[in-house]
PABA-138187 format. One line per 3 residues: their letters; for each residue x, z, y of C-alpha. Coordinates in steps of 0.1 Angstrom, whole numbers, plus 5000, padded with zeros to 4 digits. Each point is the difference from the previous one (the first is absolute). Example, Ala and Ser with C-alpha at 12.3 -4.5 7.8 and 13.67 -1.06 7.14 Angstrom:
AS = 5123/5078/4955 | 5014/4993/5034
This chain:
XXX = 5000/5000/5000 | 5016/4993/5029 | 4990/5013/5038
XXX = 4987/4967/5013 | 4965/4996/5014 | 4977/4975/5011
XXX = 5007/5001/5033 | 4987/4966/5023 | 5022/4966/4999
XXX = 5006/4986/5035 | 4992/4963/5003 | 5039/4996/5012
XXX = 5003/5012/4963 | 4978/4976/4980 | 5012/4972/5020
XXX = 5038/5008/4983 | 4983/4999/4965 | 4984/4967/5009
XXX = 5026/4979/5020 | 5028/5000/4978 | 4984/4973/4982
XXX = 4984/4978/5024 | 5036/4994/5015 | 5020/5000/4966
XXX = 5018/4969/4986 | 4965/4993/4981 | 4979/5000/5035
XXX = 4993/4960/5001 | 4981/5006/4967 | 4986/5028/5013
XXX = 4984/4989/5029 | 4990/4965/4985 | 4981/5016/4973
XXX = 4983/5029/5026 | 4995/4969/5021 | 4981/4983/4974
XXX = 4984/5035/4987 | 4984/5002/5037 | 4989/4962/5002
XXX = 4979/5006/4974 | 4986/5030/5006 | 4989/4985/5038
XXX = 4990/4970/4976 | 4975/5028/4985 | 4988/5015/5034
XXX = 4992/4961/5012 | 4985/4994/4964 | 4978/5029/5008
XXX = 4988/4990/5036 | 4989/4968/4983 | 4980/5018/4975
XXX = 4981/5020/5027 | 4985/4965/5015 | 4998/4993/4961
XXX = 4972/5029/5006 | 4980/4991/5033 | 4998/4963/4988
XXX = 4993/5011/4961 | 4973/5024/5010 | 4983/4979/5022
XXX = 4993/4972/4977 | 4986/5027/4980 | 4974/5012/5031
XXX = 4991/4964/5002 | 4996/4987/4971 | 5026/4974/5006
XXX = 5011/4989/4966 | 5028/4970/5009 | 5015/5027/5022
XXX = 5000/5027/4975 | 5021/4975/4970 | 5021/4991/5027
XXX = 5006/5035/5007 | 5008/5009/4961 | 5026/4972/4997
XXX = 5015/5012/5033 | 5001/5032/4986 | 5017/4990/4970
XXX = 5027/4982/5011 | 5004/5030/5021 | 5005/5024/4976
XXX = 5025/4980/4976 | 5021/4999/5032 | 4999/5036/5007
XXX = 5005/5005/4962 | 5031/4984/5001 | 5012/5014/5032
XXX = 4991/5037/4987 | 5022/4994/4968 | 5033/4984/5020
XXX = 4996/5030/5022 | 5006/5028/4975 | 5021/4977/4977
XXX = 5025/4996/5032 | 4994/5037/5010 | 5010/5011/4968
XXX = 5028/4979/5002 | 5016/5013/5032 | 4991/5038/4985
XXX = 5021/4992/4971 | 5029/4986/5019 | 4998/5027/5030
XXX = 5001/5028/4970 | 5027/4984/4988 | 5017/4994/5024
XXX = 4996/5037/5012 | 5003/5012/4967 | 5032/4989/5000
XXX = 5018/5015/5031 | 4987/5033/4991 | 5014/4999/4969
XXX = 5032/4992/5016 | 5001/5024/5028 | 4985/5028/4970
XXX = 5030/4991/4978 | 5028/4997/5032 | 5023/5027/5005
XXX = 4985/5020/4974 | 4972/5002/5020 | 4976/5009/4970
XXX = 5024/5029/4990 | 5002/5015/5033 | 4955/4997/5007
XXX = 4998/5020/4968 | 5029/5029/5010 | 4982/5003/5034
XXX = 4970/4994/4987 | 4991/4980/5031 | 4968/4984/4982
XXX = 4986/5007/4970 | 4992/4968/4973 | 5026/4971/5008
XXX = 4993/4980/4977 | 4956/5001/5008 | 5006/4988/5034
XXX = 5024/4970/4993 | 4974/4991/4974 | 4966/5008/5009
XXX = 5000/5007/5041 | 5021/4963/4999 | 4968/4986/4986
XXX = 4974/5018/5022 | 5021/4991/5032 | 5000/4961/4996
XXX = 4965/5003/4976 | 4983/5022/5030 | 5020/4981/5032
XXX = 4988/4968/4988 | 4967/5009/4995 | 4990/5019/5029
XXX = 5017/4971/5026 | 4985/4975/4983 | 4966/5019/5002
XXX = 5006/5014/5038 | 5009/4964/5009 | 4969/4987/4980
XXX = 4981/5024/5016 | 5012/4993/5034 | 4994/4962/4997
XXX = 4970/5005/4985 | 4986/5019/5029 | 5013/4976/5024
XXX = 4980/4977/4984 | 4970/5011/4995 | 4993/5022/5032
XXX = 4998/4973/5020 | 4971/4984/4973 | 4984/5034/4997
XXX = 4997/5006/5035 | 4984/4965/5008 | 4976/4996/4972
XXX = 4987/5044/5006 | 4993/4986/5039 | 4991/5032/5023
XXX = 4979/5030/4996 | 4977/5016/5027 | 4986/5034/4999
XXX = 4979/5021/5028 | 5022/5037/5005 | 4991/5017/5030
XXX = 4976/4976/5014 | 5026/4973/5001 | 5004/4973/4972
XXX = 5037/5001/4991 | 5015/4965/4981 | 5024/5001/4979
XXX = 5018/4968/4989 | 5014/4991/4965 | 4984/5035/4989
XXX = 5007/4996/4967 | 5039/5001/5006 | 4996/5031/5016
XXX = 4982/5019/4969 | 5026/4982/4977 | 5029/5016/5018
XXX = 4977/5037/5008 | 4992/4996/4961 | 5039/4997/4988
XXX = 5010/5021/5024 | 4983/5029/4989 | 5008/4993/4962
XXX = 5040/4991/5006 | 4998/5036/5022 | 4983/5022/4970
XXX = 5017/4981/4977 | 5036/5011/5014 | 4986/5037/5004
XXX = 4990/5004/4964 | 5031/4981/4984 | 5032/5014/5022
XXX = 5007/5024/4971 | 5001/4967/4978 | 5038/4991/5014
XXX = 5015/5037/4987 | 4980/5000/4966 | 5014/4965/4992
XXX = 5033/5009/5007 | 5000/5029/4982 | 4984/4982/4970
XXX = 5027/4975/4998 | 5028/5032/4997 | 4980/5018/4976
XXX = 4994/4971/4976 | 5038/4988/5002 | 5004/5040/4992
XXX = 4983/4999/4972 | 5014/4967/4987 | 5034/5010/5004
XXX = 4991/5029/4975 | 4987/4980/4973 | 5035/4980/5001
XXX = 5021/5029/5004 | 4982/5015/4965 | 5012/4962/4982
XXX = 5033/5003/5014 | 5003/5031/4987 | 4980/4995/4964
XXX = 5025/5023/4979 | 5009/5024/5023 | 4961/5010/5005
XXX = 4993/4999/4965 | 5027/5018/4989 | 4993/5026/5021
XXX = 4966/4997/4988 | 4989/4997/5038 | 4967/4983/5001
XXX = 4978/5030/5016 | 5023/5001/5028 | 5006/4962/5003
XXX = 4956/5000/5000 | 4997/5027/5023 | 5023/4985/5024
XXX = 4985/4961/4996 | 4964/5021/5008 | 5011/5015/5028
XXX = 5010/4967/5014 | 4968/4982/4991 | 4984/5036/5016
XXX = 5013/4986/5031 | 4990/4965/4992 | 4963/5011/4989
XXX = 4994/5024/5037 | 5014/4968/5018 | 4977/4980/4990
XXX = 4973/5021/5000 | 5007/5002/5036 | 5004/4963/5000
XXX = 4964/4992/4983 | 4982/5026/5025 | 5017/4984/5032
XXX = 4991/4965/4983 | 4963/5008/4994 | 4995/5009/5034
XXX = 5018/4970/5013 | 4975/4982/4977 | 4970/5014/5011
XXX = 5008/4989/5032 | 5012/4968/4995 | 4975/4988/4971
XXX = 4974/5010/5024 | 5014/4985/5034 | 5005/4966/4970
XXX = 4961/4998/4991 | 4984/5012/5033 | 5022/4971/5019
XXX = 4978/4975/4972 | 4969/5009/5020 | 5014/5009/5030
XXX = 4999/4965/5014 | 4965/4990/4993 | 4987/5040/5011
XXX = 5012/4986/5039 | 4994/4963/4998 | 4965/5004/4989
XXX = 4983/5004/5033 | 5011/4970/5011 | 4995/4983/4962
XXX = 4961/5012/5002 | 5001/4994/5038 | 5003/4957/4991
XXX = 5034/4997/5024 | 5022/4998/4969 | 4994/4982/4968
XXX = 5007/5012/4964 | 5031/4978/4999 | 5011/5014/5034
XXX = 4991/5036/4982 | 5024/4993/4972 | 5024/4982/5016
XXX = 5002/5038/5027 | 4999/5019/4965 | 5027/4979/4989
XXX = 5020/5006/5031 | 4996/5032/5007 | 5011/5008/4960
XXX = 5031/4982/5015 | 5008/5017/5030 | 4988/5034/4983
XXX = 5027/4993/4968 | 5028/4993/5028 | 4992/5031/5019
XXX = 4996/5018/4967 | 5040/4995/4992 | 5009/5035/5003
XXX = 4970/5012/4976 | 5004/4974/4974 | 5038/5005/4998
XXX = 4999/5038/5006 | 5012/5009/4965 | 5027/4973/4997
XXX = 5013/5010/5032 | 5003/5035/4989 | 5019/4989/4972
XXX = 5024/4975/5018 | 5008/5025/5026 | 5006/5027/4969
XXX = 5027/4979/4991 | 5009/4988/5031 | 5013/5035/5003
XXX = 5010/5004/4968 | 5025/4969/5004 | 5011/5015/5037
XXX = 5010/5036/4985 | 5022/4981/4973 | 5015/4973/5028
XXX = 5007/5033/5022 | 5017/5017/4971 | 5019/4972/4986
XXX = 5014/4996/5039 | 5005/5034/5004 | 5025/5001/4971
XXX = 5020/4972/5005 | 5000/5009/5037 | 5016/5035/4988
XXX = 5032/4994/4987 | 5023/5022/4981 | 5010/5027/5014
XXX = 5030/4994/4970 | 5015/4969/5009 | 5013/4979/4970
XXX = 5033/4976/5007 | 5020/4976/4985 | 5036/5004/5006
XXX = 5035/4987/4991 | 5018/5022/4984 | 4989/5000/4958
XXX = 4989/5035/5003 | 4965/5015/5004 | 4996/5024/5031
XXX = 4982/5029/5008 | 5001/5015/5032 | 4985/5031/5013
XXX = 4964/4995/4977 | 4974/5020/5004 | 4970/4996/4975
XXX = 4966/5016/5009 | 4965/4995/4988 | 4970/4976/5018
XXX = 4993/5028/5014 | 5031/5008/5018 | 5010/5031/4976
XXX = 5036/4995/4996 | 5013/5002/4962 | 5040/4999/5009
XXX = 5023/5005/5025 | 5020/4970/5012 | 5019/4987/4972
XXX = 5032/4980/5000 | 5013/4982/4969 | 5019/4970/4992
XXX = 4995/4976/4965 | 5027/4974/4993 | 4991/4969/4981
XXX = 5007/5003/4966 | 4994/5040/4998 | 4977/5016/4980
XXX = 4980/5031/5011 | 4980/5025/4984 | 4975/5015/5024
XXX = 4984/5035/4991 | 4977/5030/5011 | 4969/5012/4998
XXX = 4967/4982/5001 | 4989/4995/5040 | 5032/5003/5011
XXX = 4998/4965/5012 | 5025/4982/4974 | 4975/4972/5004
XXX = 4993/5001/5035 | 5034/4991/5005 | 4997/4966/4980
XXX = 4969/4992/5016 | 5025/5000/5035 | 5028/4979/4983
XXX = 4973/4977/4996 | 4984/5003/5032 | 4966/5007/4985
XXX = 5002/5038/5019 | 4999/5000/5038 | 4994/5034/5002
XXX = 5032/5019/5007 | 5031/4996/5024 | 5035/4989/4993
XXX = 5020/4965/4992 | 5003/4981/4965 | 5025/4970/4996
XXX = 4997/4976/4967 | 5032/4978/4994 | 4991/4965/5016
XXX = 4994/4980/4972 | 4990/5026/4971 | 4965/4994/4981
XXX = 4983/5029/4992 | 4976/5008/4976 | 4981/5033/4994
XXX = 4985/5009/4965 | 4974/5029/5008 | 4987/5026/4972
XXX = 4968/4983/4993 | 5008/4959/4996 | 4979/4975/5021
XXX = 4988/4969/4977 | 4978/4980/5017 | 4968/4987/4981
XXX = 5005/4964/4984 | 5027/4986/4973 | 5026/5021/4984
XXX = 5031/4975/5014 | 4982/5010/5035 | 5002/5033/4994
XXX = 5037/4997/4991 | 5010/4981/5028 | 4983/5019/5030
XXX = 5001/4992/5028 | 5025/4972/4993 | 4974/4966/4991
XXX = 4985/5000/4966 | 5026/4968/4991 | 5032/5016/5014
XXX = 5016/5009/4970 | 5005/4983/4965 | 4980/5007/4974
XXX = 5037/5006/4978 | 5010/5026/5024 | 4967/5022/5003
XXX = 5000/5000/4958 | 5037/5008/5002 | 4991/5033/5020
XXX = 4970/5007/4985 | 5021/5005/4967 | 5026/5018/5015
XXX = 4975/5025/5015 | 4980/5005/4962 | 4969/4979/5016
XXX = 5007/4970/4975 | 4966/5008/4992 | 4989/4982/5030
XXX = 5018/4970/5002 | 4973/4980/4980 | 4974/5012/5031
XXX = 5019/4987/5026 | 4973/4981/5012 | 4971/5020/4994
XXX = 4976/5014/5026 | 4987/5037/5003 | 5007/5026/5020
XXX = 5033/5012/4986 | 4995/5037/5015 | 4970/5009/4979
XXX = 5020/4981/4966 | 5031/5014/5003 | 5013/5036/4993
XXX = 5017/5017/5031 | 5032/4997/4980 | 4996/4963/4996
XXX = 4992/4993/5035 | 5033/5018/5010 | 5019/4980/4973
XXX = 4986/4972/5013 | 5015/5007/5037 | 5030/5000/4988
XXX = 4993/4967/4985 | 4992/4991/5038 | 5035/5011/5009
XXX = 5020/4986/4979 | 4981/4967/5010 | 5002/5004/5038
XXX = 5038/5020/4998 | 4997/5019/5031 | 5032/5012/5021
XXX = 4987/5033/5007 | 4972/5014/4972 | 4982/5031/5011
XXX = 4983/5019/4971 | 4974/5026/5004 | 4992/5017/4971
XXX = 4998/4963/4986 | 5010/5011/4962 | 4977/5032/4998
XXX = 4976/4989/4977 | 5029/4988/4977 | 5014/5025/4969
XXX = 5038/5009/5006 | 5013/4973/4976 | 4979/4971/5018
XXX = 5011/5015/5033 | 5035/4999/4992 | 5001/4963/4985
XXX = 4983/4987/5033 | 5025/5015/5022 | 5030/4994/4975
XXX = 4984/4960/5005 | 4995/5002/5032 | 5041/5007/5008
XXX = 5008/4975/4973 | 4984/4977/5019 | 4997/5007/5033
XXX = 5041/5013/5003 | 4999/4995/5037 | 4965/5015/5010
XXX = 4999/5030/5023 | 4973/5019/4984 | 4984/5033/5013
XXX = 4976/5021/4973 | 4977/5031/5007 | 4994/5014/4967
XXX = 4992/5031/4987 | 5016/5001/4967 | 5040/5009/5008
XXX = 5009/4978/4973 | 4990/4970/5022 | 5034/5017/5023
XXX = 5024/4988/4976 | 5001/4959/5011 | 5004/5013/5039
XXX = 5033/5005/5014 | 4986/5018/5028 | 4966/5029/5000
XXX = 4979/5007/5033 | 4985/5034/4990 | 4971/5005/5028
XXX = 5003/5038/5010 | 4976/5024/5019 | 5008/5015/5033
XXX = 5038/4991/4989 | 5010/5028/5026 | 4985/4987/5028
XXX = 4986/5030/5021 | 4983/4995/5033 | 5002/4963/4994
XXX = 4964/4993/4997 | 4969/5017/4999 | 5001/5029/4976
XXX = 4968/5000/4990 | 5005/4964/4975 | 5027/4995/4972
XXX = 5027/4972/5008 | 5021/4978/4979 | 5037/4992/5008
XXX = 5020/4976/4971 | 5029/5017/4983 | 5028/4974/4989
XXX = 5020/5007/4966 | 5026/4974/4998 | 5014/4997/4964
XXX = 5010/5040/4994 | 5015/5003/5035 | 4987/5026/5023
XXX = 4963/4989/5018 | 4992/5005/5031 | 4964/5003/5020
XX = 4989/4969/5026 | 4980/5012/5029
C-alpha cells in the first residue's frame, strides 16, 4: 500500500500524457488516421441532418395521403442508411485503429522509461506507487480507449448542436404567453427548454456522480491488489504448500476481495443513482418534445411532419447538450486513470530525477574503489559508517557478517542499483560485471533463454551451453534446451543456482559478485562450482558473501562486516553500525572507517 491518493490532475498534466504521441516520429499516421476518424464522424452529423428532413417530408406524405411521395421517400431513406451504415463501420474500424497504435505506441515508452535506470526497482523501494505493472497495462488502455472516445463524442456533440440549433430554432418558430398583463414572445422556444432541460440533468448528474472518480480509482488498485496475490501464491506453489499455508494464503486473498466487494458496493449504489437520474432525464426527453410542440400542433400552425421533424431536432440538440450525462461514467473512469497514469509519470520522474547519493565511476586504474561509503536504508537509517576498501582485479574476496548488516546493500551500490547512501565507487574502465543473487532470475520462455539472460536467446552455441550444463551436473537438461515453461516453478533452488553458474561460465565476467549464490547447494556441489569456476575463469576478480566459512577457503582476501567496530560518538547511539574488517592472508587486519 503505498501513501498515494487521488488527489485532482491538472489539465497541464493530461496534456503531457497525451502529446508525447501526437508529435512522436509516428505523428503523420497519427493525424491522417484522426483526420480521417473526424471526417467521418462530421460525415455522421451531416448524414443525420439529412435524416431529420428525411422526417418533415416522410411524415407529411403520410398526413396527405400522398403515396408517389411516400415510395420516394423509402428509397431515399434507404440509400441513406447504407451510406451511414458504411460510414458508422469505417469510423470505429479506423478509431480502433488509432487506439491500437496510440496504446502502443505509449505502451512502449513506458515500458522503457519503467525499465531505465532501474526505474522499476527504485518505485518498489520507495514505494512511490503501488501496482506498476496495472497501470502500464490496463490505465494504457483506458487512456487512449477513454480519450478517443469522449473527443470524438464532445466533437460529435459539438457539431451536432451546431447543426441542428439552427434547424430547431427555425422550424419551433416563437412562443407568446400573457404574464403580468403583457404578452411576452419568446423566439425558437424550443431551444431554450432543450438547453434549461440538459442543463438541469448535466448539473444533478455531476452532484450525484462526483464520488464516482475516487471509487473508480480505488477499484482499479484494489483489483490489481488482489490479482497480484493470486500470482504471488503460483510463484510460490511449494513454498505454500509445504508450509501447508492455504488458510492464510485464503484469508489474505479474502481480505483483498473484502476491499474489492465494499468498493463496489459503493460503486453499484453511486451508479444506481446516476441511473435513476439519467434513465429518467433519457425517457422523459422521448415525450418532452411533443408535451411543448403540441399547442401549436393542435393549434393548425405546424404540421405533423413539421412536429416530427422539431421532435427530431430537439432529440438532437438535447443528445449534444446531454454529453456530460451520457458520458458521465466513462468520464469518471478515464479521469481515474488519468490520474492513475499521472502518479506513476510523477514517480517514475521523481526517481530518475534523484540521483544517487552513491556515485558509481569508471576509472583507469584496474582496481575497484571505494571511498568514504556510507550505506543507509530508503528511509534514511544509516546501516554503516563510511567505508573505504579497495579490490584489485584478479582478487578474490570473501565477505562475512551477520544478516542485515548490509553485505548486500553494498553490491547493490557497485552496481549502482542503491542511490541511497553517500560516498564514491570506481569500476576498472573496461571490466564487465555480473552479479549472481541468492534467488536466480530465469525469465519465462525456453530453457536456452533462460541460460543466456539477458544476452539474446541465439548468442551462444548450442555445443558450449551443453558443455556447461555437464560440467555443472545439469546434463539432465541439455535435451530441454528449447523447451518452454517457467523454469522457476520446474526447477529446484539448487538447480536454478547451478544453472547461474552455467550463465557465467557462458558470459565469463571480469569481476563476478556472488551473494549467497551457492546456498541452496550441499557442501560437495558447492565446492565443485567454485573449484570450476577458478578452473575456468583463472583471471576473474570474484567477490562472495556466504555464510558457510568453508566458502573462505578460494578468497585470498575476507571482509568481515563488524558492529560498532569501536566507533563511539560517531553516529547516533541509538542504531547498530557496520564497519568492514580486512584479514589479508594470516597477516594482522585492520578496521576501515
Amino acid at each position: 500500500m503505498t501513501a498515494e491518493t487521488t488527489h485532482p490532475t491538472h489539465w497541464r498534466a493530461v496534456w503531457r500524457l497525451l502529446k508525447p504521441y501526437w508529435t512522436s516520429e509516428e505523428k503523420l499516421r497519427a493525424w491522417g488516421l484522426l483526420a480521417a476518424v473526424i471526417s467521418l464522424a462530421l460525415g455522421m452529423v451531416y448524414l443525420n441532418v439529412l435524416f431529420n428532413e428525411w422526417n418533415r417530408d416522410f411524415y407529411n406524405a403520410l398526413e396527405k395521403k400522398d403515396f408517389p411521395v411516400f415510395k420516394e421517400q423509402l428509397w431515399r431513406f434507404s440509400y441513406l442508411a447504407f451510406i451511414y451504415i458504411g460510414v458508422a463501420i469505417y469510423r470505429i474500424y479506423l478509431t480502433q485503429a488509432l487506439e491500437i497504435r496510440w496504446r502502443a505506441w505509449m505502451t512502449n515508452q513506458y515500458m522503457s522509461e519503467w525499465l531505465a535506470r532501474q526505474s522499476y526497482y527504485r518505485i518498489e523501494q520507495s514505494r512511490s506507487a503501488d501496482n506498476s505493472d496495472q497501470r502500464i497495462a490496463e490505465d494504457l488502455r483506458y487512456l487512449t480507449n477513454g480519450t478517443l472516445s469522449l473527443s470524438l463524442g464532445l466533437l460529435s456533440s459539438v457539431v451536432t448542436l451546431v447543426s441542428f440549433i439552427g434547424i430547431l430554432w427555425f422550424v419551433s418558430g416563437p412562443i407568446s404567453f400573457v404574464w403580468q398583463s403583457r404578452e411576452w414572445v419568446v423566439p425558437g422556444y424550443m431551444v431554450w427548454f432543450a438547453v434549461a432541460y440538459a442543463g438541469i440533468g448535466s448539473v444533478l448528474v455531476a452532484w450525484i456522480g462526483k464520488a464516482l472518480v475516487r471509487q473508480n480509482f480505488n477499484q482499479q488498485r484494489f483489483e490489481a491488489d488482489f490479482r497480484f496475490g493470486l500470482v504471488r501464491i503460483r510463484e510460490n506453489a511449494e513454498a505454500i504448500a509445504l508450509y501447508r499455508g492455504e488458510q492464510h494464503e485464503q484469508a489474505q486473498l479474502s481480505k483483498r476481495f473484502d476491499r474489492i466487494r465494499e468498493n463496489w458496493w459503493a460503486i453499484m449504489i453511486t451508479t444506481k443513482r446516476l441511473n435513476i437520474a439519467s434513465t429518467f432525464y433519457a425517457q422523459f426527453a422521448i415525450i418532452f418534445p411533443f408535451l411543448v410542440g403540441a399547442p401549436r400542433y393542435f393549434a393548425g400552425t405546424i404540421s405533423l411532419g413539421g412536429l416530427m421533424q422539431i421532435s427530431s431536432a430537439f432529440g438532437q440538440v438535447q443528445e449534444s447538450l446531454s454529453w456530460f450525462i451520457d458520458a458521465f461514467s466513462q468520464l469518471a473512469e478515464w479521469k481515474a486513470s488519468v490520474n492513475r497514469l499521472a502518479g506513476f509519470h510523477d514517480a517514475v520522474y521523481a526517481v530518475q530525477r534523484q540521483g544517487s547519493g552513491i556515485a558509481v565511476t569508471r576509472n583507469n586504474v584496474g582496481a575497484l574503489l571505494i571511498e568514504q561509503v556510507s550505506l543507509h536504508l530508503p528511509n534514511g537509517t544509516a546501516l554503516t559508517v563510511p567505508l573505504s576498501a579497495q579490490m584489485r582485479l584478479g582478487e578474490r574476496i570473501f565477505v562475512s557478517g551477520p544478516s542485515g548488516c548490509g553485505k548486500s546493500t553494498l553490491f547493490r551500490a557497485i552496481a549502482g542499483i542503491w542511490p541511497y547512501g553517500a560516498g564514491t565507487i570506481e569500476i576498472p574502465q573496461e571490466a564487465k560485471l555480473l552479479f549472481l543473487p541468492q534467488k536466480n532470475y530465469l525469465p519465462i520462455g525456453s530453457l536456452r533463454a533462460a541460460l543466456v539472460y539477458p544476452a539474446p536467446e541465439n548468442g551462444f552455441k548450442d555445443l558450449a551451453i551443453c558443455h556447461y550444463l555437464e560440467l555443472c551436473k545439469l546434463a539432465h537438461l541439455a535435451d530441454k534446451l528449447d523447451v518452454h515453461d517457467n523454469w522457476t516453478q520446474r526447477l529446484s533452488p539448487g538447480e536454478q543456482q547451478r544453472l547461474a553458474f552455467v550463465r557465467v561460465l557462458l558470459h565469463r565476467p571480469d569481476v563476478l559478485f556472488l551473494d549467497e549464490a551457492s546456498s541452496a547447494l550441499d557442501a560437495e556441489t558447492e565446492e565443485a562450482m567454485y573449484t570450476l569456476v577458478l578452473q575456468e575463469l583463472p583471471k576473474t576478480t570474484i567477490i562472495s558473501i556466504a555464510h558457510r566459512q568453508a566458502v573462505a577457503k578460494f578468497h585470498q582476501i575476507q571482509w568481515q562486516f563488524t558492529r560498532d567496530a569501536g566507533l563511539p560518538n560517531k553516529m547516533d547511539s541509538h542504531h547498530t553500525y557496520f564497519a568492514i574488517e580486512e584479514t589479508r592472508l594470516g597477516k594482522a587486519s585492520r578496521t576501515w572507517a
